[in-house]
C-alpha positions as CSV (number, residue, x, y, z in Angstrom):
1,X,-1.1,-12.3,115.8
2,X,0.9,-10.9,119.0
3,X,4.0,-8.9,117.4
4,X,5.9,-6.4,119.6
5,X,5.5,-2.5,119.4
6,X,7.8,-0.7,116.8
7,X,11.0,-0.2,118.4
8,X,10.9,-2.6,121.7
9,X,14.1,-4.3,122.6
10,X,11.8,-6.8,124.4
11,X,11.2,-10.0,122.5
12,X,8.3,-12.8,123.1
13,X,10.1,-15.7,124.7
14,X,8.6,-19.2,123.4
15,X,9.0,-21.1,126.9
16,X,7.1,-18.3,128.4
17,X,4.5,-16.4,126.4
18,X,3.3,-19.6,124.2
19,X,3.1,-21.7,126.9
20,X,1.5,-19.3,129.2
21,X,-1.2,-18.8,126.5
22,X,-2.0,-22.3,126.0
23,X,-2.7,-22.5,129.6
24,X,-5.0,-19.2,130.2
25,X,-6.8,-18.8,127.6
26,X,-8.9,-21.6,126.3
27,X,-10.7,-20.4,122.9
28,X,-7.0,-20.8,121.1
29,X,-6.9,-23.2,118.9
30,X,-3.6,-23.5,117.5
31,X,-0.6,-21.3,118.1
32,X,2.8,-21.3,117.3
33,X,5.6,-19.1,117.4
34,X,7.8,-17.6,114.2
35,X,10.8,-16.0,113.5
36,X,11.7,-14.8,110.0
37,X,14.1,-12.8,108.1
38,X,14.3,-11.5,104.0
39,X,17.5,-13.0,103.2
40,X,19.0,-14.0,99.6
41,X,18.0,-17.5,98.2
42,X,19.5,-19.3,95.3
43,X,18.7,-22.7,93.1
44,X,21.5,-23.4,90.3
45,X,22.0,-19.8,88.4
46,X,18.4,-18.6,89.6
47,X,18.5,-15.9,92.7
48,X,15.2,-14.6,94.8
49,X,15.5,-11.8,97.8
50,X,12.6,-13.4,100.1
51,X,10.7,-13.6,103.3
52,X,12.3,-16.7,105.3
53,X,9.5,-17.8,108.3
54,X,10.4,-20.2,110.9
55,X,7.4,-21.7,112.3
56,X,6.1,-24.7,113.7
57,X,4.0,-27.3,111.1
58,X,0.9,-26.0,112.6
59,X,1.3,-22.6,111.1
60,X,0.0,-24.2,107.6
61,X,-3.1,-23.9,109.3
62,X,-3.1,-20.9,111.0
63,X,-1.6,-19.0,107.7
64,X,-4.6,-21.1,105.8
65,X,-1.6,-22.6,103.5
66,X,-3.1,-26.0,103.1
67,X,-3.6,-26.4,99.3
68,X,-0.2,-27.6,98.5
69,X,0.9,-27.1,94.6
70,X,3.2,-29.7,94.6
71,X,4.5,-32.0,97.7
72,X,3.5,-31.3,101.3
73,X,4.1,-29.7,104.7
74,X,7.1,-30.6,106.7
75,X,6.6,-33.1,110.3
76,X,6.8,-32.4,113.3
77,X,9.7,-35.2,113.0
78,X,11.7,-32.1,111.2
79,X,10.7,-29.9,113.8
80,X,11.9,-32.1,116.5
81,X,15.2,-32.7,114.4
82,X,15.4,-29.2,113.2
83,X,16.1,-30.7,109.7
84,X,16.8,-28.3,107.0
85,X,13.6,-28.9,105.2
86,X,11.5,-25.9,103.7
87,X,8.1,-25.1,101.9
88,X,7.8,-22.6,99.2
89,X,5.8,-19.9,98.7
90,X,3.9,-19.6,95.1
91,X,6.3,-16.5,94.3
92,X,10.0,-18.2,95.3
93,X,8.9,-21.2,93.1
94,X,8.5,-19.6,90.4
95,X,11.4,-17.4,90.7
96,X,13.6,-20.2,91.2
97,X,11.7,-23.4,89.6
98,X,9.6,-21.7,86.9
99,X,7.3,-24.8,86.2
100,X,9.6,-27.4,87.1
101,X,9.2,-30.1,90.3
102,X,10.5,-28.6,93.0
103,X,10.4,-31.5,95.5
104,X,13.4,-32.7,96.5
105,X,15.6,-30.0,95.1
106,X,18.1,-28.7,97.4
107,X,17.9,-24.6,97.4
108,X,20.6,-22.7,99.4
109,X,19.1,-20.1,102.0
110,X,21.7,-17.6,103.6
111,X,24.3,-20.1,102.2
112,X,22.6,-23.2,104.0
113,X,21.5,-26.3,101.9
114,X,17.6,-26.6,102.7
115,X,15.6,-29.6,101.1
116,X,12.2,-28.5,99.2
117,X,8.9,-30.6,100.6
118,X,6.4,-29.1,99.3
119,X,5.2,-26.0,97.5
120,X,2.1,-23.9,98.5
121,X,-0.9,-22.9,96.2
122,X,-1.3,-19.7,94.7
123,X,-2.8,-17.5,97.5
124,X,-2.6,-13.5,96.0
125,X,-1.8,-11.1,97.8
126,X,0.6,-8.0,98.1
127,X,2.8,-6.1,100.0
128,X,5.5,-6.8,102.5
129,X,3.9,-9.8,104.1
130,X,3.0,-11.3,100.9
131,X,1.9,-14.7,101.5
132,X,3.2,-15.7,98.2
133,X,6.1,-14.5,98.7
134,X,7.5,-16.8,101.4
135,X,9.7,-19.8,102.3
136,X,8.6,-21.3,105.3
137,X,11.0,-23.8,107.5
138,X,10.5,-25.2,110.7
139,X,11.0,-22.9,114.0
140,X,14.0,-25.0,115.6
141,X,15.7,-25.2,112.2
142,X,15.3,-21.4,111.9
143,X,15.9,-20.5,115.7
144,X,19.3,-23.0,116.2
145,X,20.5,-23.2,112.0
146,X,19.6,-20.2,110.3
147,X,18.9,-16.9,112.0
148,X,20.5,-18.2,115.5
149,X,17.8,-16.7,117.8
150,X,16.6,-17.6,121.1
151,X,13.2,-15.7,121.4
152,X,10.6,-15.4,118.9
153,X,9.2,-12.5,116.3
154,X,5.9,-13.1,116.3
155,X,3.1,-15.4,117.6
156,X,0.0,-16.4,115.6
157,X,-3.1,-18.0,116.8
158,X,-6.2,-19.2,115.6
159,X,-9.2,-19.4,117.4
160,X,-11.3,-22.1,117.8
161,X,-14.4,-20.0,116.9
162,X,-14.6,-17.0,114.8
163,X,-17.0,-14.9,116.5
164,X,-15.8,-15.1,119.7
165,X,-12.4,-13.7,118.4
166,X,-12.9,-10.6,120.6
167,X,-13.1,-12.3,123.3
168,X,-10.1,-14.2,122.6
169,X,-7.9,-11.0,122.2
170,X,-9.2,-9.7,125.5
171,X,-7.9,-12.6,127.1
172,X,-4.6,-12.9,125.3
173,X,-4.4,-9.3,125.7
174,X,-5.2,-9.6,129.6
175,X,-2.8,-13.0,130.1
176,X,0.3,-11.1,128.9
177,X,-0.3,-7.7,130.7
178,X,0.6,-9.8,133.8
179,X,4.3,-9.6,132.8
180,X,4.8,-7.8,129.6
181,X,5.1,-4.0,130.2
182,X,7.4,-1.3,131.0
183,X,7.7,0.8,134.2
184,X,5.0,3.0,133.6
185,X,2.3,0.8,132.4
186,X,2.8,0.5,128.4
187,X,2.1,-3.1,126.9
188,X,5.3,-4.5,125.2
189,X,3.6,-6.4,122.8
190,X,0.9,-5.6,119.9
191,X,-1.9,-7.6,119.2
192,X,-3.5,-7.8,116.0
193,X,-6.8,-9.1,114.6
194,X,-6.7,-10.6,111.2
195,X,-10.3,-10.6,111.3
196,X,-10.6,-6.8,111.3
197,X,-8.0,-6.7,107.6
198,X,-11.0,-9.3,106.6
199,X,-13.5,-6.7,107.4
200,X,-11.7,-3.8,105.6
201,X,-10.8,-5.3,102.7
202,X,-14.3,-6.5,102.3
203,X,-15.2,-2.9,102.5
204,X,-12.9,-2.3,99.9
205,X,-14.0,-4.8,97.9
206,X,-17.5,-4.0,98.0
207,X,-16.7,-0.7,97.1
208,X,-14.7,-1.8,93.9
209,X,-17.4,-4.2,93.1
210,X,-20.0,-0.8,92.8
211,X,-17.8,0.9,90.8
212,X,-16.8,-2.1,87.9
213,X,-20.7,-2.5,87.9
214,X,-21.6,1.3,87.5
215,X,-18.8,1.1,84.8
216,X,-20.1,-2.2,82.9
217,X,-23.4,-0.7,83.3
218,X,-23.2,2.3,81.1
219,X,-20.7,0.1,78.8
220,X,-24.1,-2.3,78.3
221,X,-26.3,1.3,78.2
222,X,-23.8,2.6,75.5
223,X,-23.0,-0.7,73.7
224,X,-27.8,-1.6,73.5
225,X,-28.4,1.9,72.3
226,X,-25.4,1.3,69.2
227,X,-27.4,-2.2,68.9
228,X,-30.7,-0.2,68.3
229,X,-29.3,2.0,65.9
230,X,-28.2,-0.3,63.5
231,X,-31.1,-2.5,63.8
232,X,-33.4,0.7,63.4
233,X,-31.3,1.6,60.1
234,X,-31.1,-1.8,59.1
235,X,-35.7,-2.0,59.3
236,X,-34.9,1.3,57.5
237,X,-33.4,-0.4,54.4
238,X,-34.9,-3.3,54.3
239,X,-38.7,-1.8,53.8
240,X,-39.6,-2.9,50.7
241,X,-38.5,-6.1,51.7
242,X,-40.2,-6.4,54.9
243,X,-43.4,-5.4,52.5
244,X,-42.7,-7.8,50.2
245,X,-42.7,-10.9,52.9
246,X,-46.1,-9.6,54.9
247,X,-47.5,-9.4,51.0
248,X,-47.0,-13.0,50.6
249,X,-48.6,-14.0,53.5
250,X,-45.7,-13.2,56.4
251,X,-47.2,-12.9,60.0
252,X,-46.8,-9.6,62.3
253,X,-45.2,-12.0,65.0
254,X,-42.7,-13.8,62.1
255,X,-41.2,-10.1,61.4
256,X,-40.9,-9.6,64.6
257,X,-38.9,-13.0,65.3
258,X,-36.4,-12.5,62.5
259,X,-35.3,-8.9,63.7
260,X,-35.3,-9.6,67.3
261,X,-33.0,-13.0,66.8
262,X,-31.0,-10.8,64.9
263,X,-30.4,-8.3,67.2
264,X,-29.4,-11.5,69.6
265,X,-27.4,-13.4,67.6
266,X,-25.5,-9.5,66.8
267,X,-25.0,-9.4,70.8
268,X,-24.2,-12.9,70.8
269,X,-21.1,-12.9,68.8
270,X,-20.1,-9.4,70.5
271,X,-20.2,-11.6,74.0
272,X,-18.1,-14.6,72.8
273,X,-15.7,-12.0,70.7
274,X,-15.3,-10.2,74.2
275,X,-14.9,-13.9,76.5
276,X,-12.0,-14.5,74.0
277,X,-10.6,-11.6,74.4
278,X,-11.0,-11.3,77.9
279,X,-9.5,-15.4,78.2
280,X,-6.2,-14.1,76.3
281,X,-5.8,-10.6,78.5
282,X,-6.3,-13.1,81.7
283,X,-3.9,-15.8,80.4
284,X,-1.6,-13.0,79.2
285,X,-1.4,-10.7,82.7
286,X,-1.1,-13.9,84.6
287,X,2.0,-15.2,82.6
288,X,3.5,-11.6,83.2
289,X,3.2,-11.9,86.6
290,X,3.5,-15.1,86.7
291,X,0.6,-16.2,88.7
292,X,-1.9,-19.2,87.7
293,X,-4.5,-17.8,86.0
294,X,-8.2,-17.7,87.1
295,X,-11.2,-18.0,84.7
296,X,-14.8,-18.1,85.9
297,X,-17.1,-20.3,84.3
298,X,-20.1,-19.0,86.2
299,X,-18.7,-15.1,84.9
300,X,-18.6,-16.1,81.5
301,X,-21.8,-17.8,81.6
302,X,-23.3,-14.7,83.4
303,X,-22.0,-12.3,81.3
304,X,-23.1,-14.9,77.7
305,X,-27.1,-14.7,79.0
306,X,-26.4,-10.7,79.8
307,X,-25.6,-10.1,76.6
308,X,-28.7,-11.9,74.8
309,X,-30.7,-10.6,77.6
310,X,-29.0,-6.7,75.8
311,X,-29.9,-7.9,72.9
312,X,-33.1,-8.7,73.4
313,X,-34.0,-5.1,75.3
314,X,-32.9,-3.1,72.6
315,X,-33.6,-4.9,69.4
316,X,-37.3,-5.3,70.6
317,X,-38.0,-1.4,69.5
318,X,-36.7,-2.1,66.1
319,X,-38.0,-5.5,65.7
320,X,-41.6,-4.3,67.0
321,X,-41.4,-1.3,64.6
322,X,-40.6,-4.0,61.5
323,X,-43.5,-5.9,62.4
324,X,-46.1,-2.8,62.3
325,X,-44.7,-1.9,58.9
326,X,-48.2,-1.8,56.2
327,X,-47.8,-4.2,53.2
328,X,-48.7,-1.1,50.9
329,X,-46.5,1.1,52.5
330,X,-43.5,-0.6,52.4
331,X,-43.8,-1.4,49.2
332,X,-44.0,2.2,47.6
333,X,-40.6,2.9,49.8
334,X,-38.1,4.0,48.1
């Protein structure tokens, strides 16, 4: 994404940079420029403050906003016309729509009557370039209409291959030095690769991943050790029966099957008690933030086997200590 440095008076110009880049360097993909402004938007009695981007259709692609919710992208038959058409964002629809179609409505932005085609996905994110929180609408509708502009905010590019994205930036970097700096030989323009935020919030994520693991770890450490206490005190008080079966003819290995499923089955019901509740804190966040919620199957399946797998580490002690219990013995406990 080519953006210029904070506080430059000098602006990309479409017929120039985009077209200069098209030509010089040949690993871009697709590029288009934007504009964009956060201005006031408005359906019936429901108002959202917003990120407006202008951008050609191409930029669905670039900004990965494919997976449409409801409708789909705007043509480059609006572009050409600069029609008042606009996608939204997951955030402006439901701040304006709730769960309602929003195709076809007509929604007011700056005090212009837009037409809604299409509403994108749920994406996530944060922050001040939210992609959630955006109403895209094509470029000449947003240069010529809306924000009457003549040069452009922003370019974004995609590459046509991911790991030659260094190599890309050099030579976007290298085609605009040719005629974007100042007098003594600063760039006037900023370029900035998305695959680098990838990299970082990897990093991040990694790191949050090792630290919701250390903390489920001694959770499941914690959690088996209370499991082995009650099944030790439960072999405790059940002695005499114990004696009583292996008197009649019980085997070592049946004792040892009855405590040990019921140390499972104990762990068990803990695991579906917690999927419940963890189901109902999901569903319950998401409709406070009003995002879809997302729920795991291969999680919950995970963490269903991880707890028998708890329950069968720490109620083998107990269960093995049942088993070794002597007829005559447990019979004369009191």
């Amino acid at each position: 994404e080519l953006r210029p440095p904070e506080g430059a008076l000098v602006r990309l110009v479409p017929d120039d940079d985009v077209v200069d880049l098209k030509k010089s360097v040949p690993l871009i993909k697709l590029i288009t420029g934007t504009v964009g402004a956060r201005t006031m938007t408005k359906y019936k009695n429901a108002n959202y403050f917003t990120q407006v981007t202008g951008g050609e259709p191409q930029i669905s692609v670039i900004r990965n906003a494919t997976k449409m919710h409801q409708g789909e992208w705007y043509t480059f038959d609006d572009e050409s016309a600069a029609n008042r058409v606009c996608v939204l964002g997951w955030m402006p629809y439901q701040e304006l729509f709730g769960q309602d179609n929003a195709v076809g409505a007509t929604v007011r932005i700056k005090n212009q009557n837009f037409t809604v085609v299409g509403v994108v996905g749920y994406k996530g994110g944060s922050g001040m370039w939210n992609p959630d929180d955006q109403i895209y609408i094509p470029l000449a509708t947003a240069k010529t209409r809306l924000l009457g502009r003549t040069n452009l905010d922003n370019i974004v590019i995609q590459g046509s291959n991911t790991e030659l994205l260094p190599l890309m930036q050099t030579q976007v970097e290298e085609t605009l030095s040719r005629k974007r700096r100042n007098a003594s030989g600063e760039p006037l323009f900023r370029v900035m690769n998305q695959g680098e935020w990838i990299e970082q919030m990897e990093q991040q994520t990694r790191l949050l991943s090792l630290l919701l693991a250390g903390i489920a770890s001694v959770s499941l450490l914690v959690g088996g050790i209370g499991i082995m206490n009650i099944m030790l005190v439960s072999v405790t008080e059940r002695t005499r029966e114990i004696g009583l079966r292996k008197a009649i003819g019980a085997r070592r290995e049946t004792i040892l099957s009855q405590f040990l499923l019921e140390s499972v089955v104990m762990c068990l019901v803990g695991g579906v008690l917690g999927i419940l509740f963890g189901m109902a804190a999901v569903s319950f966040i998401a409709g406070l933030f009003k995002v879809p919620p997302t729920i795991n199957t291969q999680a919950i399946t995970l963490a269903f086997g991880f707890s028998a797998l708890v329950g069968v580490f720490f109620g083998l002690y107990p269960a093995m200590r049942a088993s070794r219990l002597q007829p005559i013995e447990a019979l004369r406990y009191e």
